[in-house]
C-alpha positions, 0 to 999 in steps of 0.5 A: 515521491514528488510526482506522486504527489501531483499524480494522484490528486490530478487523478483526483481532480479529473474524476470530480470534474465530471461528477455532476455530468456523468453520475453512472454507476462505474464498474464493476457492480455486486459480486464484482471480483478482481486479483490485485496487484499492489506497489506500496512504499513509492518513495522508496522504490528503486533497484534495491527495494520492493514493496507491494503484495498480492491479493483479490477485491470482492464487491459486496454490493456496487459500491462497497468491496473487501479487500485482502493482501498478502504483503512483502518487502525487501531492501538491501542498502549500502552506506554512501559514506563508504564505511562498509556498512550494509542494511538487508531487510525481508517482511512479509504480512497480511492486510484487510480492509473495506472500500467504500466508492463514490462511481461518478463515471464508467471509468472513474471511481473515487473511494474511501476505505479502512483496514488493518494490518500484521507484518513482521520481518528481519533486519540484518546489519553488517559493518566493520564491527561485525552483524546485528540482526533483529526481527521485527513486528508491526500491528496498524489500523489506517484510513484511505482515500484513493481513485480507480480508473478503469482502462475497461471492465476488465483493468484498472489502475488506482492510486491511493494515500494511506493513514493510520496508526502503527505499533511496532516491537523489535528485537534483535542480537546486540540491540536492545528491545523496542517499541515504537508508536507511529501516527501519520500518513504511512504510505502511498499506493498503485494498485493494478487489478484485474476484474474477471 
């Protein structure tokens, strides 16, 4: 996580140093379309844990776009302590949203963007004791602001943080009923895409 945190506004940094010396407009431009390919969740991202999804952009005119994804995730986590207790996860959900770019090269574009989000999952948990399992769903809204950097006009990297606002109510066998209430930075993003 801490290298993503000096990553992304590096990016940042370099695409504003030219701001004033390259105002062109950055591909692509109106009816722009690319399939994304989406890594969320960074700090957590190891052998035993994926999050991302898949999903297409659409550019509404040059600077606006409409982006849809199809979530997942999945983690499987051992206790360390050795206790024999063990966590599965699997989530699935959908999210949609605006993006607003500021091109200020050919290959760099800094954007901000908003959305809205739907997941829900299972969660198991097994130890000595026995299993609980529990469903989960979460409904958020956020705000962006990342960076795309375009390799060329047909593949770009972005990196993005996210904010918002999430609401989530999970049930479960011997676990009571819960509802929780999240207000802060939800994650941070790499996003591939492929323009065509």
């Amino acid at each position: 996580m801490r290298k993503l945190i000096v990553i992304l506004p590096v990016l940042a940094l370099l695409a504003f140093s030219n701001a004033y010396s390259q105002a062109v407009s950055a591909a692509p431009s109106q009816g722009g379309k690319a399939l994304l390919f989406e890594f969320s969740g960074l700090s957590n991202l190891g052998a035993n844990a994926y999050e991302g999804g898949i999903g297409g952009k659409y550019f509404l005119s040059d600077q606006t776009a409409l982006r849809v994804m199809l979530l997942f995730g999945m983690s499987n986590h051992n206790n360390a302590s050795g206790n024999g207790t063990k966590d599965d996860s699997v989530q699935f959900g959908l999210s949609a949203g605006l993006e607003y770019h500021f091109p200020i090269s050919t290959s760099v574009s800094p954007y901000v963007g908003g959305g809205i989000y739907a997941a829900s999952g299972d969660i198991k948990n097994s130890n000595f004791h026995g299993v609980t399992k529990g469903t989960y769903t979460t409904l958020g809204v956020g705000v962006a602001a990342g960076v795309e950097y375009f390799f060329n006009k047909n593949i770009s990297l972005a990196g993005e943080y996210q904010f918002g606002l999430s609401a989530t109510n999970s049930t479960g066998t011997g676990v009571p009923s819960q509802q929780d209430l999240t207000l802060g930075f939800q994650t941070a993003d790499l996003t591939l895409g492929v323009y065509f």
